[in-house]
C-alpha positions in Angstrom: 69.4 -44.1 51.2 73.0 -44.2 49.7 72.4 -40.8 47.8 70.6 -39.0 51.3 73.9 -40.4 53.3 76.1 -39.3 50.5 74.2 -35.1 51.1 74.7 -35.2 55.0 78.5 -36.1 54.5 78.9 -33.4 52.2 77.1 -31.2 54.3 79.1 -31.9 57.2 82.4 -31.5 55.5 80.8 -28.4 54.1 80.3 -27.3 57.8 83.2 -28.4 59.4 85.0 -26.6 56.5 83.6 -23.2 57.1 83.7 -23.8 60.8 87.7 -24.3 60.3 87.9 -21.4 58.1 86.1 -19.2 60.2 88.4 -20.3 63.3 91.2 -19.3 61.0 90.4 -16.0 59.4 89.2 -14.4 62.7 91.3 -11.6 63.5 93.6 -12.6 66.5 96.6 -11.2 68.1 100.0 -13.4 67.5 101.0 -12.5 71.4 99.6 -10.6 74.2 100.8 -9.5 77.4 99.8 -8.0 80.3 101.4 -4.2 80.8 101.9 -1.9 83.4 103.5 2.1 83.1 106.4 2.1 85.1 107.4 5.3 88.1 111.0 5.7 88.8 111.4 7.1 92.3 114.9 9.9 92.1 116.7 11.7 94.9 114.9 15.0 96.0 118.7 15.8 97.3 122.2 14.5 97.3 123.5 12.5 100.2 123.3 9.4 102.1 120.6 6.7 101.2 119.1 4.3 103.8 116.5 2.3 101.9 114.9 -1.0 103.1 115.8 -4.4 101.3 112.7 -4.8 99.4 112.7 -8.2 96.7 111.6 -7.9 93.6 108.2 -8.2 92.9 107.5 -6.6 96.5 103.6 -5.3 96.6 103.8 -1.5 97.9 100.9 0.7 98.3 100.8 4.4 97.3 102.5 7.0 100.0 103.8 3.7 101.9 107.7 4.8 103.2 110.5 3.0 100.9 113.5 5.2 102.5 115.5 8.1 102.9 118.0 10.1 101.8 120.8 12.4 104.7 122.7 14.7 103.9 124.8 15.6 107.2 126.4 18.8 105.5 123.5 20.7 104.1 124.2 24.1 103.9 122.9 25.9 107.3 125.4 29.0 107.2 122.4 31.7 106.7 119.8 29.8 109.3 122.7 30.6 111.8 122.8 34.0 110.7 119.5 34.3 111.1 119.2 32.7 114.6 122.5 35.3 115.6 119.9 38.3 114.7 117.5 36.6 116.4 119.2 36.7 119.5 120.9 40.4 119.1 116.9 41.6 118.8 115.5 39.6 121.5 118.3 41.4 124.1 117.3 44.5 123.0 114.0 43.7 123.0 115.0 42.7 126.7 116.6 45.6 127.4 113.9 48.1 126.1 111.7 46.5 128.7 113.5 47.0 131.6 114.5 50.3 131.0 110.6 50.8 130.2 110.0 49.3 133.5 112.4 51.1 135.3 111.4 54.5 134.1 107.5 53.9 135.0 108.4 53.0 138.7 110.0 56.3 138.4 107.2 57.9 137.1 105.0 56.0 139.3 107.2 58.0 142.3 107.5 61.0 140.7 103.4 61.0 140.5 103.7 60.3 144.0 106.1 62.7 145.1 104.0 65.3 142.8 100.7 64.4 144.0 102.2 65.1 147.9 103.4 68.3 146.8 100.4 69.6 145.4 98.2 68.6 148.5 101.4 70.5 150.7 101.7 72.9 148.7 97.5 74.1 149.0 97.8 73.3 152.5 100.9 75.8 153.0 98.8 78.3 150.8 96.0 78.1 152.4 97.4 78.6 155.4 99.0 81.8 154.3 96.1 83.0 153.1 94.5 82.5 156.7 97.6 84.1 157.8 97.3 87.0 155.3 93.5 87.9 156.2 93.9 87.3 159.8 97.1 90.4 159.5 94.9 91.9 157.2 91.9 91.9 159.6 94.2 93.1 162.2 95.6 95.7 160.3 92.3 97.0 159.7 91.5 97.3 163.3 94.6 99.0 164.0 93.9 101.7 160.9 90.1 102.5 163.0 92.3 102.3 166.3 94.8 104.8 164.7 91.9 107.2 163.0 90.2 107.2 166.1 93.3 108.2 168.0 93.7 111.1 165.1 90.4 112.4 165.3 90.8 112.5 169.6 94.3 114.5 168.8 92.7 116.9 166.3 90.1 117.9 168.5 92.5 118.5 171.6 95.0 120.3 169.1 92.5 122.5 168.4 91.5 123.4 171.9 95.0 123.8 172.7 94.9 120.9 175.2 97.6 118.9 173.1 100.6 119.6 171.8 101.6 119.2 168.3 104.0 117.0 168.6 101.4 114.6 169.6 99.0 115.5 167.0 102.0 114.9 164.4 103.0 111.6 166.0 99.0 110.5 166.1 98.5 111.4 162.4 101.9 109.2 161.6 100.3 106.5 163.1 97.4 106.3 161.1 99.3 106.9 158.2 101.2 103.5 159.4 98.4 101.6 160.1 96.7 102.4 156.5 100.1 101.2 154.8 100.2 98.0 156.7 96.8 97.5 156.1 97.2 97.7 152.4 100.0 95.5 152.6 98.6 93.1 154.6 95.4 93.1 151.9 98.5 92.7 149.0 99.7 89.5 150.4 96.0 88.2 151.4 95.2 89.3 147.4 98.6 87.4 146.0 98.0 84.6 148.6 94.5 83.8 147.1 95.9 84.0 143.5 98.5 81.7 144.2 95.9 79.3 145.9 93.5 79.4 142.9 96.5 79.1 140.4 98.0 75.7 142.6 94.1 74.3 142.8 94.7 74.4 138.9 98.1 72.8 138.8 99.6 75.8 138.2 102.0 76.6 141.3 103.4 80.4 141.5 106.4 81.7 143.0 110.1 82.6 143.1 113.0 80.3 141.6 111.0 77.7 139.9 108.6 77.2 136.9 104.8 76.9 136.8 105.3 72.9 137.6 107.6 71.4 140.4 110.8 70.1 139.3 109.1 66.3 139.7 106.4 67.2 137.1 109.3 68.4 134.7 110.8 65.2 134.9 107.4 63.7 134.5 106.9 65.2 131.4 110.8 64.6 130.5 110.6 61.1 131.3 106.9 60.5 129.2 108.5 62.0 126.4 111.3 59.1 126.8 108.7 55.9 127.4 107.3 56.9 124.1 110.0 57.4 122.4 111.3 53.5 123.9 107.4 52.2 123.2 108.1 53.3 119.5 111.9 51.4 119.5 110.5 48.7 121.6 107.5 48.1 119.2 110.0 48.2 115.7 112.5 45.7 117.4 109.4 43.3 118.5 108.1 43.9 114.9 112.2 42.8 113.4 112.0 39.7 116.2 108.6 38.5 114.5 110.0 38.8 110.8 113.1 37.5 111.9 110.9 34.6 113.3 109.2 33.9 110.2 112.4 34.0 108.1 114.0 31.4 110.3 111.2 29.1 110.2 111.4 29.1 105.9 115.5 28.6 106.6 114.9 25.7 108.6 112.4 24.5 106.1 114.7 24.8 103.7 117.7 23.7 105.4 115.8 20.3 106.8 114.6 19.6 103.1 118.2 19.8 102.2 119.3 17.5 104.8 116.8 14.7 105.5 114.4 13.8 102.5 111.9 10.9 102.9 111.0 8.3 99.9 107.4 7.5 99.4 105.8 5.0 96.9 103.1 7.0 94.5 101.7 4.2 93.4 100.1 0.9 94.0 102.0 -1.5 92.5 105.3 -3.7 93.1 108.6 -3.1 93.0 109.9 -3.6 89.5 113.7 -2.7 89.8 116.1 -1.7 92.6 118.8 0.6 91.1 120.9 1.9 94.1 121.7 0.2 97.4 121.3 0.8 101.6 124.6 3.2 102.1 124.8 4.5 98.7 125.7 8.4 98.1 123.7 9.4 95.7 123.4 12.4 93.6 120.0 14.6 93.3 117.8 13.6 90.7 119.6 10.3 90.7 116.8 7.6 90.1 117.0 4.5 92.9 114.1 2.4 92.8 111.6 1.4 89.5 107.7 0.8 90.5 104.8 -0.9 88.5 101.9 1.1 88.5 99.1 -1.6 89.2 96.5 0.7 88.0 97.9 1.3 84.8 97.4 -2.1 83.4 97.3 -2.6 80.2 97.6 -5.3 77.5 100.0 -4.9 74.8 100.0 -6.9 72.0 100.9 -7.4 68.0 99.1 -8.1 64.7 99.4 -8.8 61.2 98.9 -6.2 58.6 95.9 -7.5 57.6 94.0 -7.3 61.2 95.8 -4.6 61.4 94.0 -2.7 59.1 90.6 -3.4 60.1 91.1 -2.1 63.6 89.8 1.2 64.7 90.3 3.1 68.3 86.9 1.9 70.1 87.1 -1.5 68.8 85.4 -4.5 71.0 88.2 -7.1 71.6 88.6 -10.3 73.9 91.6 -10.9 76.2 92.2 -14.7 77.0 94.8 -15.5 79.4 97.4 -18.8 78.6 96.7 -21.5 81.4 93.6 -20.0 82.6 90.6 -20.2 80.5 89.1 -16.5 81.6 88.4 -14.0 79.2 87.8 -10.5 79.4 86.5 -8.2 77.4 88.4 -4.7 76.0 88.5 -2.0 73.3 91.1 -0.8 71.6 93.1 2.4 72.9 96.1 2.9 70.7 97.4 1.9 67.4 101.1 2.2 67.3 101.7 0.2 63.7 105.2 -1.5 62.9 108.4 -0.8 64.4 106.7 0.8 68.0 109.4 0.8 70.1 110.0 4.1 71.9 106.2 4.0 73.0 107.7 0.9 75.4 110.3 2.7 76.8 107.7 3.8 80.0 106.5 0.1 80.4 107.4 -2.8 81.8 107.4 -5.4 79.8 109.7 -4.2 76.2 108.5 -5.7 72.6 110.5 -8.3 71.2 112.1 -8.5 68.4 108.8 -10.5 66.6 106.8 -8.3 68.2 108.4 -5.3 66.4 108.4 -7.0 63.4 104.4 -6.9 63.6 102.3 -4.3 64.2 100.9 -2.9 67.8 98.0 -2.7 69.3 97.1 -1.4 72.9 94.4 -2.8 74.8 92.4 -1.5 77.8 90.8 -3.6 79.9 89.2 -2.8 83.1 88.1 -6.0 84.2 91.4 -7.3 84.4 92.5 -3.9 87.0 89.7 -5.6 88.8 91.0 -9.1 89.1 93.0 -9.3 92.6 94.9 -12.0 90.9 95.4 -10.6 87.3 95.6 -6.4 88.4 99.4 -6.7 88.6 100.6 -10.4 86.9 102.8 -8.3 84.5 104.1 -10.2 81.9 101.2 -12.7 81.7 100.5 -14.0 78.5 97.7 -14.8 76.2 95.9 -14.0 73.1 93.3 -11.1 71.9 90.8 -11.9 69.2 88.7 -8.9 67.6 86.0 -10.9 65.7 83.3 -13.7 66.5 84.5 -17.2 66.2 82.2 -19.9 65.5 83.0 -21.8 68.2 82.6 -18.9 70.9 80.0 -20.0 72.6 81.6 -23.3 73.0 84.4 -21.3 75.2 81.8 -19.4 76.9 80.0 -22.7 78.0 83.1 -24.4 79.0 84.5 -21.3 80.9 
């Protein structure tokens, strides 16, 4: 009995022993803390800043308005320039319409006045022309009146029943009557051709062209409304550039003097570096945000751990004063002396830290955790290996 108690005491001493040891020699972080990139929100321009009081720590959510910068005395020279041309081309542009205007009423009356004409003008030949045939037909009558006459005068000349005189003054007749038949046929002819030529459009006559004087100025004045249609069209085209090149100098001149702040993260405000009032200069930073969704943990180890650990590598996150752990792998492996990989992050290394080696951890479920996502600067260990009395913590968690 003495010797079976004297096996399980050894045993357990045995156990407890490795149990100790294996507690001991697990590879485990000497410090961990929660991380988070940091965003520093600069100037666009120089000027005026008016920026909302905002406490530290302050959650802000990504495109949410933090302020704004004014600069009353942004350069707008050239948009005024600009808008001066603007207004030069849009009188002309005016002008060329009323003097388009005014020269189609004009046409519009001289079509008028040119259409009456024509009609008149065919009326008053036609009417000559009735005139001319009418002479002409009477004319003809006398030239049968007159040869009749003749032949009556010949006859009694020959019997001696008339004298000459009267045989001489009958054959001048009909010589008479034939010429004013064959003028009155002339002007019954020219009458017709001027008829046929006005039906045309085409009028004939003494003093004047083939068109009346309101058809010249007709064609005068077309000649100008295309030639204004052409201007009118180019200065349109210069108001529409002229348009488009004010619109990008207001663009440009609005950037210059009004320029809005906007968080482009999700996170908290980490550090306010310029004040409500302040002139600032362009590029100038102002305000320091935590990107929440950035979190990581950063932590050190000893050499020894240190060298075991690969990129991939399954670790276990457990936050001081709260009993969760979460679960992570290893994303960079920065060795001794990391400090310049800090200089984007929130939380800086200490001195001990620096002293150690690095080790970045990722771990998701912790992004996920409403209360954990953005507790930068919470503390608590990281342990790489199996301990035996893991699924102790497991149970009790």
């Amino acid at each position: 009995m003495r010797l079976t108690r004297l096996i399980i005491g050894a045993l357990l001493v045995i156990i407890a022993l490795f149990l100790i040891a294996g507690e001991q020699l697990a590879g485990a972080s000497a410090d961990a803390v929660i991380n988070a990139r940091l965003t520093t929100i600069r100037a666009p321009i120089a000027g005026q800043l008016s920026i909302e009081r905002r406490a530290l720590g302050t959650r802000v959510t990504e495109g949410e308005a933090l302020g704004a910068v004014g600069d009353p005395f942004a350069d707008n020279v050239r948009l005024h320039d600009l808008l001066q041309q603007r207004d030069l081309v849009t009188a002309e542009v005016a002008r060329l319409k009323e003097t388009l205007q005014a020269i189609e009423s004009t046409v519009a009356l001289l079509h008028d006045r040119s259409t009456a004409y024509r009609r008149d003008r065919i009326r008053q030949l036609e009417a000559e022309l009735s005139s001319s045939r009418s002479q002409a037909s009477v004319a003809a009558a006398r030239v049968d009146e007159a040869k009749a006459a003749y032949s009556r005068s010949r006859q009694l000349n020959e019997r001696g029943l008339e004298t000459s005189a009267t045989y001489e003054r009958s054959q001048a007749a009909q010589k008479v009557a034939a010429l004013e038949l064959e003028d009155a046929q002339q002007r019954a002819a020219a009458s017709e051709v001027s008829l046929e030529a006005a039906r045309r459009g085409t009028f004939l006559g003494d003093g004047y062209n083939d068109a009346p004087y309101s058809e010249q100025q007709i064609s005068e004045l077309s000649l100008r409304l295309t030639e204004l249609k052409a201007n009118l069209k180019a200065e349109e085209s210069k108001a529409q550039s002229l348009g488009q090149r004010i619109a990008s100098e207001r663009l440009r001149v609005n950037r210059l003097s009004s320029a809005q702040l906007a968080s482009n993260v999700h996170g908290s405000v980490w550090e306010v570096l310029a004040g409500n009032g302040e002139t600032v200069q362009r590029g100038q930073d102002i305000m320091r945000l935590v990107d929440c969704r950035s979190t990581i943990v950063t932590l050190s180890v000893s050499e020894r751990v240190y060298n075991r650990l690969a990129q991939g590598d399954r670790a276990m996150f457990k936050v001081s004063g709260d009993g969760r752990s979460f679960e992570g792998s290893v994303t960079r492996l920065a060795g001794s002396g990391a400090e310049t990989i800090y200089r984007n992050l929130a939380i800086a290394p200490s001195k001990r830290h620096l002293g150690r080696y690095d080790v970045t951890l990722l771990v998701p479920a912790l992004r996920e955790d409403e209360g954990l996502s953005c507790a930068i600067g919470r503390t608590g260990r990281v342990f790489f290996e199996a301990r035996p009395f893991d699924f102790i913590r497991s149970f009790c968690s």
